[in-house]
N, C-alpha and C positions, 0 to 999 in steps of 0.2 A: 728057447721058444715058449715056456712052459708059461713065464711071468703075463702073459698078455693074460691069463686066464682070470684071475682074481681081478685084474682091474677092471674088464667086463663086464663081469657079476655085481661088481659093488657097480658101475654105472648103471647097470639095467634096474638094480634095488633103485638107485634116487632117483629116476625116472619114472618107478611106477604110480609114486601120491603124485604129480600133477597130470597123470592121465587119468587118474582117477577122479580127480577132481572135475578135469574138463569135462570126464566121463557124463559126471553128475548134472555139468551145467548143461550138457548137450541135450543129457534125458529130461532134464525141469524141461527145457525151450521146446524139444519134441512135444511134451505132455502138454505144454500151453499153446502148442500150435495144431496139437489135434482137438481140444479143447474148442478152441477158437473156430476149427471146420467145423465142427460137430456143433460148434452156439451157428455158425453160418449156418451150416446145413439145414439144421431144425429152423431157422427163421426163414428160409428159402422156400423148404417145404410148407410151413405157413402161408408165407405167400403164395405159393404155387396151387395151395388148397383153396386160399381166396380169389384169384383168377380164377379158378373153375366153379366156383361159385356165381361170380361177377357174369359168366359169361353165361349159364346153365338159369337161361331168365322164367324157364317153367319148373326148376326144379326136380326136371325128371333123372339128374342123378346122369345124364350124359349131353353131350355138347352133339348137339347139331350143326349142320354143315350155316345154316341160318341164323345161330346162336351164334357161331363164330365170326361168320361174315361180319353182321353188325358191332358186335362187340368191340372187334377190331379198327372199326372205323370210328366208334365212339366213346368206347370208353377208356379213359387218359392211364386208370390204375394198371388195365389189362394191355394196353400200349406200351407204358412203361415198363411193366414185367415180363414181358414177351421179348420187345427188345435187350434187357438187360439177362436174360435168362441161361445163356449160353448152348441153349439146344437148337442145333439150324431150323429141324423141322417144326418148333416151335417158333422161332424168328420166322417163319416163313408163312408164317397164316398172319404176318401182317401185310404179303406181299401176293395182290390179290393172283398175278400168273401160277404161282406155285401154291398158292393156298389149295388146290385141287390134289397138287401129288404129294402136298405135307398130310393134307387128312389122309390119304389112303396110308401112308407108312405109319401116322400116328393110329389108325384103325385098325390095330392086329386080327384083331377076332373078324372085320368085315361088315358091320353090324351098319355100316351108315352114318356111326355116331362114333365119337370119341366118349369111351367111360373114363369113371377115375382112376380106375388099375392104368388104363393106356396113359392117362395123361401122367399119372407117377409113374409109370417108367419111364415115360418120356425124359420128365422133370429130373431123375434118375441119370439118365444117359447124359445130362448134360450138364449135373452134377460129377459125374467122374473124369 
């Protein structure tokens, strides 16, 4: 019985260069694929910072419930990035029945208005 021992050993030796290799190819393709979130994320957030600009037409630094309404119905950029955004309650201030109970969930603080903290975490939640 003893013989199986050595032939084990030496198998699990020539097995260990190509996992280590794979090891390597696995962690490059991780590292470019978190890369890749992270080039997404930061340009997401860009945009998600220009939507709240586009839509924030007095520049008071938060989005009124009036600031959205319109925006929503005219402007193509903030259209487009709302729809493509992946956070419901932001797809959902383009759909005038629930634009009511989207601001209230996207209004943490209560305030009336959506700030930028609400809107980046929004942007946030629907990033993860």
């Amino acid at each position: 019985g003893r013989s199986h021992g050595p032939s084990r050993v030496s198998t699990a030796k020539k097995s260990v260069i190509p996992k280590k290799a794979a090891e390597a190819r696995k962690a490059r393709a991780k590292a470019a694929a978190e890369k890749e979130v992270a080039a997404f994320k930061e340009e997401f957030l860009s945009a998600a910072r220009q939507c709240f600009r586009l839509i924030d037409k007095d520049q008071g630094g938060s989005l009124s419930k009036a600031e959205i309404v319109e925006a929503v119905k005219s402007d193509q950029v903030v259209i487009k990035f709302l729809t493509t955004c992946g956070e419901e309650n932001l797809q959902f201030l383009l759909h005038p029945p629930r634009l009511q109970k989207a601001l209230e969930i996207l209004d943490t603080d209560k305030s009336g208005e959506v700030d930028a903290d609400e809107w980046e975490e929004a942007i946030n939640r629907g990033l993860s």
